[in-house]
LOTOR-283747 format. One record per residue: x, y, z of N, C-alpha, C in turn; residue in three letters. Coordinates in pm, 1 decimal. Each point is the difference from the previous one (the first is absolute). Layout:
LOTOR-283747
ATOM,n.c1,n.c2,n.c3,ca.c1,ca.c2,ca.c3,c.c1,c.c2,c.c3,res
ATOM,X,Y,Z,X,Y,Z,X,Y,Z,ALA
...
***
This chain:
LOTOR-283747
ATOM,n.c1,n.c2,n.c3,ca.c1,ca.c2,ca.c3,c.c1,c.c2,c.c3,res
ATOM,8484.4,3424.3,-3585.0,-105.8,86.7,47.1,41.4,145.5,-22.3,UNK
ATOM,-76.8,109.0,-72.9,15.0,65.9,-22.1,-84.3,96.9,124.5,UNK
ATOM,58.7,109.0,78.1,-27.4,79.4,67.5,-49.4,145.2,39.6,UNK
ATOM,-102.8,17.2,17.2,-17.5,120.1,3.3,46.5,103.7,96.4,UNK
ATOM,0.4,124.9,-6.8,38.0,84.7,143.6,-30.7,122.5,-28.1,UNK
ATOM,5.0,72.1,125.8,7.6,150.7,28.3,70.8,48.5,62.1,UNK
ATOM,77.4,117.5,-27.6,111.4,72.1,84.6,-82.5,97.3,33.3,UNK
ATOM,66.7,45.3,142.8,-26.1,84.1,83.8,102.2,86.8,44.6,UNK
ATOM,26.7,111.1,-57.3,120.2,31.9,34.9,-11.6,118.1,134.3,UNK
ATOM,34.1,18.0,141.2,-25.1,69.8,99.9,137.3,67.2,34.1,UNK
ATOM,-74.2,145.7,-57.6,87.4,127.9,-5.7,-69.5,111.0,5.0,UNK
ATOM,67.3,100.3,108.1,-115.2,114.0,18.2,86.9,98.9,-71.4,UNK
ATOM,113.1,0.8,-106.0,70.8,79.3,-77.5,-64.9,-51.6,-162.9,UNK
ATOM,-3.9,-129.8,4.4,-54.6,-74.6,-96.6,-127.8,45.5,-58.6,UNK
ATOM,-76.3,-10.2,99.8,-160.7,39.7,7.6,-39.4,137.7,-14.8,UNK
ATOM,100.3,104.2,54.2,-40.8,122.9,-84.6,101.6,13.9,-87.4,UNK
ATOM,42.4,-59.9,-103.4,69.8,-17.4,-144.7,121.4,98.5,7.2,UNK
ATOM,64.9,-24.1,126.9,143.8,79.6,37.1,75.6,-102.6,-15.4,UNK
ATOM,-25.6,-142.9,-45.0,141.6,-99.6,22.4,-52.4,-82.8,-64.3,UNK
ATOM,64.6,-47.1,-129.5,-20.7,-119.4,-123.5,3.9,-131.7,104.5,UNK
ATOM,-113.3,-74.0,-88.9,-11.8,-121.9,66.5,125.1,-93.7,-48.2,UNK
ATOM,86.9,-9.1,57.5,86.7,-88.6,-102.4,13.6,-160.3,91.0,UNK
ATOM,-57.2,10.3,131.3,37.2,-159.3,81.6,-165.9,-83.9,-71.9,UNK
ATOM,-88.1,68.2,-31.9,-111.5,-50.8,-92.1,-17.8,-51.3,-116.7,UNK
ATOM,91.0,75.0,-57.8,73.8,-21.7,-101.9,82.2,-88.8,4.0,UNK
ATOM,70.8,-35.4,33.7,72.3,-140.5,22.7,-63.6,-85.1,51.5,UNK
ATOM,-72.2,17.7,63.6,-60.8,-119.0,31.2,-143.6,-33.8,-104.1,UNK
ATOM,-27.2,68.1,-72.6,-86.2,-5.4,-123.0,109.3,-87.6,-127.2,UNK
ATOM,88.1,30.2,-10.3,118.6,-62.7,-75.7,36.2,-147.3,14.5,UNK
ATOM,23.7,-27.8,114.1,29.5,-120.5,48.7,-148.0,-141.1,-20.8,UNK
ATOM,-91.7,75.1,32.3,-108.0,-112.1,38.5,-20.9,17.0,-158.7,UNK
ATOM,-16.3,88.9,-83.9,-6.9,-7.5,-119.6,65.9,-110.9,-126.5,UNK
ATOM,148.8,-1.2,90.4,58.4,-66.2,-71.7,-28.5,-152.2,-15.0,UNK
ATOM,-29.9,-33.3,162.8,-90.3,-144.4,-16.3,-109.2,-15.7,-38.1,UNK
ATOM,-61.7,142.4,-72.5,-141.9,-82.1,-77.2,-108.2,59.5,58.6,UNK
ATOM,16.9,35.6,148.4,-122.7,59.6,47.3,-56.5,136.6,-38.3,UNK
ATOM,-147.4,11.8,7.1,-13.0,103.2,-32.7,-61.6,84.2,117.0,UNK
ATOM,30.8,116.9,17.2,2.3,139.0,50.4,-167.1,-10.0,-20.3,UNK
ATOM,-85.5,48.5,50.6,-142.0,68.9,18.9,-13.1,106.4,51.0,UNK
ATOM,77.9,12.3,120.1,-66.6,109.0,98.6,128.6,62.2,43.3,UNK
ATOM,20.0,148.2,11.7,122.0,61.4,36.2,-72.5,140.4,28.7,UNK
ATOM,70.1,25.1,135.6,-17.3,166.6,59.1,131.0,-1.9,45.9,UNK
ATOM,-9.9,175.6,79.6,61.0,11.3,99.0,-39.1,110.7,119.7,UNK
ATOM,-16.6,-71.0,88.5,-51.1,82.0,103.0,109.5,37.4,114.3,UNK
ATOM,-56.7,153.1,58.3,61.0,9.6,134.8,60.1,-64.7,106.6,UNK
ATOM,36.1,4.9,78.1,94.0,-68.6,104.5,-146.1,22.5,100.8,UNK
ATOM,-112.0,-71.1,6.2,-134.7,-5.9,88.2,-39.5,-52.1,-20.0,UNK
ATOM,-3.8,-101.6,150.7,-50.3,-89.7,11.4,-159.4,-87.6,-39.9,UNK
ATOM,-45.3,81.6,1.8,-152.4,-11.7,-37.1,-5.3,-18.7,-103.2,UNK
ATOM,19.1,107.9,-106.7,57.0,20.8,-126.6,22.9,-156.5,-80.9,UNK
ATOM,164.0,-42.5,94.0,45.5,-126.5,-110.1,-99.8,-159.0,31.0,UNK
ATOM,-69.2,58.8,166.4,-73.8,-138.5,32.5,-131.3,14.8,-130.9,UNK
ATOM,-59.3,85.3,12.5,-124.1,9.0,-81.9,69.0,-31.0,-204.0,UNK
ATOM,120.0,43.0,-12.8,-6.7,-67.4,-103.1,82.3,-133.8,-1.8,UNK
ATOM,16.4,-24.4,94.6,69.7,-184.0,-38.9,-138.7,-67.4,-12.1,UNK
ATOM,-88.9,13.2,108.7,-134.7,-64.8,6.1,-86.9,-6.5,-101.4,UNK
ATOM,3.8,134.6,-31.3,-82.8,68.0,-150.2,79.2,-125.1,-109.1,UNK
ATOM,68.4,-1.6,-2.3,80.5,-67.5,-123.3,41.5,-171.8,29.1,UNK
ATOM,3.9,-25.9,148.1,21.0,-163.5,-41.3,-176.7,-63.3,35.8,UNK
ATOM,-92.2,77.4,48.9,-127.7,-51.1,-49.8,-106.3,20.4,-113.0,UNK
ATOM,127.1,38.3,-75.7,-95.0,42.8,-150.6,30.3,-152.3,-55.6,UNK
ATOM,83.7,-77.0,18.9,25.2,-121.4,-29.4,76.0,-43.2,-128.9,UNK
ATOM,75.4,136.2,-34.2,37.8,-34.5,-155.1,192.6,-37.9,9.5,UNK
ATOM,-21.0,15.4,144.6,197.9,43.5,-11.5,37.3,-118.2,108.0,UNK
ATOM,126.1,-109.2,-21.2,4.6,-76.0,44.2,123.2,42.4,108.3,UNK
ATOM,85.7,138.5,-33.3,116.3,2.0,51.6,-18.3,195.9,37.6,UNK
ATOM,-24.7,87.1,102.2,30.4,100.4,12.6,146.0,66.6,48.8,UNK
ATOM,28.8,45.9,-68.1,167.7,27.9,50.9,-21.4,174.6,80.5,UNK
ATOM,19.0,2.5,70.6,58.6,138.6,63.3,154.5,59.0,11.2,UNK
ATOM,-9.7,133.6,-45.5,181.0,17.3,-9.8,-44.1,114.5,137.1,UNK
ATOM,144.0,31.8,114.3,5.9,148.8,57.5,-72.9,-92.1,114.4,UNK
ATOM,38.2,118.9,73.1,-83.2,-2.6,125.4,37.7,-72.0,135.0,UNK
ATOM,106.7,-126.4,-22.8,30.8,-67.9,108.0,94.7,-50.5,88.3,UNK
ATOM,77.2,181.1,-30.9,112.0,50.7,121.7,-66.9,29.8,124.1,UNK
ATOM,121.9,39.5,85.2,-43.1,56.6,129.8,-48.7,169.9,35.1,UNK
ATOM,21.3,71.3,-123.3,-92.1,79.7,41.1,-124.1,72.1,60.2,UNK
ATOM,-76.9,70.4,26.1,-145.2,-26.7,46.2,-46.2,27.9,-103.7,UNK
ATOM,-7.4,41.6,-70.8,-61.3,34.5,-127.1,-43.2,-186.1,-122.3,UNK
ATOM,60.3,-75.0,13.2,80.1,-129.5,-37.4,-135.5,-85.8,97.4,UNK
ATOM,-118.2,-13.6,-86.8,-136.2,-82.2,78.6,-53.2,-116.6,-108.6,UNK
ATOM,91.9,15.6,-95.1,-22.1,-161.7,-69.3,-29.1,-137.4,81.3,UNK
ATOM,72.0,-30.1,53.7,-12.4,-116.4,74.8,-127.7,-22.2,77.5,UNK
ATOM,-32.1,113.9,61.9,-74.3,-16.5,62.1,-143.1,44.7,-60.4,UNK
ATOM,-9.7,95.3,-86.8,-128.2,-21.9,-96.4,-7.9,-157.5,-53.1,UNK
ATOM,96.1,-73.5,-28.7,5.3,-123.3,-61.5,-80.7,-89.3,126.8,UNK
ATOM,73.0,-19.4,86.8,-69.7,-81.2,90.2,-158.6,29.6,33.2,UNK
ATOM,-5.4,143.5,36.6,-129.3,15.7,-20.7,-142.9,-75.6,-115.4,UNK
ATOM,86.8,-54.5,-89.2,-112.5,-70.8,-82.9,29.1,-104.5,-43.1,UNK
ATOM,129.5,-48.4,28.5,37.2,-142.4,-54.0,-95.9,-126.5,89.5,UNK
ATOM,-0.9,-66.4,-45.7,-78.3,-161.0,79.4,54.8,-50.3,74.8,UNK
ATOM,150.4,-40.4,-83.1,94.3,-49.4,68.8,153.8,34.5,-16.0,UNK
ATOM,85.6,-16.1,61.9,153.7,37.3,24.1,53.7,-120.1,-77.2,UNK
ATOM,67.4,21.0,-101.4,120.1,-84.8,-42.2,130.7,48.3,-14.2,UNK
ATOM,76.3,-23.0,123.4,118.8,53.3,50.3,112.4,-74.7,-85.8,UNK
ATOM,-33.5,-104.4,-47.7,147.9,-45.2,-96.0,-4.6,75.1,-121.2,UNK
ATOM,-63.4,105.0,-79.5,43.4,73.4,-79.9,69.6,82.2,29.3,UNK
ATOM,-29.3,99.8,128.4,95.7,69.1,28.9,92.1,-11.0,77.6,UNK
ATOM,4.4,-78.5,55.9,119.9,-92.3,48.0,148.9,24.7,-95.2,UNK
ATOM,-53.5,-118.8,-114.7,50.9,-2.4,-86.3,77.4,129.4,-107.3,UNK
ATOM,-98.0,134.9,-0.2,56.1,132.3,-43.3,51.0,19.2,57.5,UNK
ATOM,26.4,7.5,165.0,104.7,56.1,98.9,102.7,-56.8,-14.3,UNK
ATOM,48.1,-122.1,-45.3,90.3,-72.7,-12.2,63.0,-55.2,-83.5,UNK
ATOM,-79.4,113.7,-113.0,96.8,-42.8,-185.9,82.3,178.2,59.8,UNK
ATOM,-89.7,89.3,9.0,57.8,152.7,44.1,105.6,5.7,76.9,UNK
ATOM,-19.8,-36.8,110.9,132.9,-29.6,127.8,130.5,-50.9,-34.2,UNK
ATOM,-0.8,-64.5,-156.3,95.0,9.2,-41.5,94.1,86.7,-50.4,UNK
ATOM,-104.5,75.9,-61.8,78.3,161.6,-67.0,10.6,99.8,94.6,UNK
ATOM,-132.3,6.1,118.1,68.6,80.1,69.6,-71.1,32.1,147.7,UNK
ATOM,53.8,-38.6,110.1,-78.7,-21.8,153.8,-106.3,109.0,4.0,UNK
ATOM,-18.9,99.1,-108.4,-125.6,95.5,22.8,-127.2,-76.4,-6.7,UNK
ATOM,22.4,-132.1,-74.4,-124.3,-62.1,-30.3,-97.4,-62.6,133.5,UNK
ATOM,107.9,27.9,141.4,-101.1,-61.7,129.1,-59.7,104.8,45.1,UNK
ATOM,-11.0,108.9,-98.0,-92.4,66.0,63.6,-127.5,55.7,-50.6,UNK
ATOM,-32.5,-145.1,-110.5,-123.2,23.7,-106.1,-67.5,-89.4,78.4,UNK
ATOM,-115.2,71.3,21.6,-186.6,-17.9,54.9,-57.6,-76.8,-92.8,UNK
ATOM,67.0,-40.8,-95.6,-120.5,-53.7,-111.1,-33.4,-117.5,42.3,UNK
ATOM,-159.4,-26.0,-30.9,-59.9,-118.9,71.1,-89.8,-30.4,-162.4,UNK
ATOM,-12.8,-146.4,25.1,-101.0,-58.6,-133.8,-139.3,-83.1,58.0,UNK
ATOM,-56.6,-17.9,-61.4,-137.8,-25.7,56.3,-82.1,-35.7,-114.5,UNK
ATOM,-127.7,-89.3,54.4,-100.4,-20.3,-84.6,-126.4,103.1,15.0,UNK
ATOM,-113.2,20.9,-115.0,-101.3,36.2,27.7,-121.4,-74.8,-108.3,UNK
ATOM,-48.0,-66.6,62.7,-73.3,-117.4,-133.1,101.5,-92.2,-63.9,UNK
ATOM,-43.8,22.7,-143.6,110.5,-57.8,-60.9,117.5,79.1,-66.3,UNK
ATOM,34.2,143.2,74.1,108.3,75.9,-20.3,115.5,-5.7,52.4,UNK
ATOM,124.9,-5.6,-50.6,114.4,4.7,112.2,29.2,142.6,-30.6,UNK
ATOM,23.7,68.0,133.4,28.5,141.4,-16.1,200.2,18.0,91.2,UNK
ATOM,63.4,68.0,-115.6,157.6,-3.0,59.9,39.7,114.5,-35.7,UNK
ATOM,12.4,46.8,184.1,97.7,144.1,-7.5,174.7,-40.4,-50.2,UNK
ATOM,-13.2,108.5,-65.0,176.9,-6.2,-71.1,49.0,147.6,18.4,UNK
ATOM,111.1,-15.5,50.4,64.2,142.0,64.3,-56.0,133.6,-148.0,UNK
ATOM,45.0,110.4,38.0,3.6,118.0,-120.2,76.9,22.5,-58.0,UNK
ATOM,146.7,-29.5,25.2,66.4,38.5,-138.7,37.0,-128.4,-110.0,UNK
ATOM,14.5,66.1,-134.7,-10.8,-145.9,-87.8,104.7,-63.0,42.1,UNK
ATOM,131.5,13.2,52.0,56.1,-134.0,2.0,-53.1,-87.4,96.1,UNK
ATOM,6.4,69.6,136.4,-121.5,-104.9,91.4,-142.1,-79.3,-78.9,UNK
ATOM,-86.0,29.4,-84.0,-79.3,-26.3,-59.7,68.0,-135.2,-86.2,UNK
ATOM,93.4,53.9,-43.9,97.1,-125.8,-94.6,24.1,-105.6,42.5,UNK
ATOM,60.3,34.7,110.8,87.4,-111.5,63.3,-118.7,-85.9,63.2,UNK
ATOM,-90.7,75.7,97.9,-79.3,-68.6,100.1,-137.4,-82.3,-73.7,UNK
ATOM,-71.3,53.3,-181.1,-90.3,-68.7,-53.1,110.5,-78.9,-65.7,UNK
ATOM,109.9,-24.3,-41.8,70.5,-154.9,-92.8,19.4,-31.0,98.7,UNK
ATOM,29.5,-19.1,142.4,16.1,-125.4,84.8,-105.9,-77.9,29.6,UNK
ATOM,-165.6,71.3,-48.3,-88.0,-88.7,50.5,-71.2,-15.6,-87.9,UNK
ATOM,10.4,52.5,-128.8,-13.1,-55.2,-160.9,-17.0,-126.1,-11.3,UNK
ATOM,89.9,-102.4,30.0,-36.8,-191.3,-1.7,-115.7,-44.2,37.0,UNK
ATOM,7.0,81.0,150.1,-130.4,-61.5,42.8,-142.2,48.4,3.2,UNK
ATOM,-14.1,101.3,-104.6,-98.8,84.9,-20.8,-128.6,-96.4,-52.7,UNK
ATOM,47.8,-67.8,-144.5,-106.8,-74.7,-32.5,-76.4,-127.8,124.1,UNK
ATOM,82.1,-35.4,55.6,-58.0,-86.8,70.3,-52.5,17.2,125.6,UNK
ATOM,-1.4,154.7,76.2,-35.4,25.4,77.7,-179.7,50.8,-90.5,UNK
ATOM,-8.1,54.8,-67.4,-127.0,30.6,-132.5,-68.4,-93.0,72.8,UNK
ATOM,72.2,-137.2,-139.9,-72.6,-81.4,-30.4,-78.5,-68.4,153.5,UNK
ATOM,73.9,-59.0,113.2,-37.0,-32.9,138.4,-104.5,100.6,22.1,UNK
ATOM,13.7,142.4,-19.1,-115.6,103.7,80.1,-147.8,-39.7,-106.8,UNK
ATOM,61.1,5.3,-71.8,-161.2,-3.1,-114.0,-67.6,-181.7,19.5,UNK
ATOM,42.0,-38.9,87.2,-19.9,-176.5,7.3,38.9,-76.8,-71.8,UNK
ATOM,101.4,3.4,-99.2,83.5,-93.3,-68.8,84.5,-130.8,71.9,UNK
ATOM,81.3,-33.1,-40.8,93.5,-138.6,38.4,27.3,85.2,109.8,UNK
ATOM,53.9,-96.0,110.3,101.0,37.2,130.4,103.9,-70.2,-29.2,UNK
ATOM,9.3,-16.3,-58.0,170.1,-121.6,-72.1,111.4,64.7,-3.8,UNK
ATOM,73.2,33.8,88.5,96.1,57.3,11.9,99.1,-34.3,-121.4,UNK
ATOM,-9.4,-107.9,15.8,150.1,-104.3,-104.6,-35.1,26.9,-154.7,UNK
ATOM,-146.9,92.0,-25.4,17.2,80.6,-127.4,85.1,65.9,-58.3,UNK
ATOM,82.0,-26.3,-59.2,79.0,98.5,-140.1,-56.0,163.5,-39.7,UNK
ATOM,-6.1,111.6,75.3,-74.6,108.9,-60.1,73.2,55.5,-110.4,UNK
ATOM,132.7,-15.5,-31.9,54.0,50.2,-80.2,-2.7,1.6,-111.2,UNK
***
């Protein structure tokens, strides 16, 4: 299964073109490499409204099976990813990020203090991924395996776990 997506990259240095997107960039690299293709890419401010109105804008246009978000989901106050996310997701699927907290926590205990939450909206899975590219690295290849088959399940395909996605 070949995949579509959109990055979202949330940076208010980013967004007024004071700071190269480079965790977007990697993460444009990576999903690339498996085949998927890129559609939709911004980058907006650190506001809330802002990133809710375009996750929504973009996973009910219906063309993107996977939205990735980079930034935004430290403890700062400024840092409202997560919670623009919830704001429009359907549903919470906590074993993706589960799972990023706990490929990270290996390299380095800063990782318990990423907000990133994943979620459905239709047939979109939308996944915050920290802002800088190695966080982006590390935290989209740990959940890379199970990307296609979380898709394929959202769009009503097999539930067959004991599928081979590889």
């Amino acid at each position: 299964m070949k995949l579509t997506a959109g990055i979202l990259t949330v940076s208010d240095q980013g967004a007024a073109g004071g700071r190269e997107d480079k965790s977007g960039q990697v993460a444009r690299e990576i999903l690339s490499a498996t085949g998927a293709r890129v559609l939709n890419y911004d980058i907006v401010p650190d506001e809330q409204t802002l990133i809710a109105e375009k996750l929504a804008l973009w996973a009910d246009g219906g063309l993107l099976d996977v939205l990735i978000t980079t930034g935004g989901t430290g403890l700062t106050l400024r840092d409202v990813t997560p919670e623009a996310t919830l704001s429009v997701v359907d549903r919470v699927v906590p074993g993706f990020a589960e799972a990023m907290r706990a490929e990270s926590l290996k390299k380095t205990p800063m990782a318990m203090l990423s907000r990133a939450v994943v979620g459905t909206r239709g047939k979109c899975l939308v996944i915050n991924l920290p802002g800088s590219p190695k966080g982006v690295r590390e935290c989209l290849e740990a959940i890379l395996p199970a990307l296609p088959h979380a898709v394929e399940t959202l769009k009503g395909g097999s539930g067959d776990c004991a599928v081979d996605h590889t």
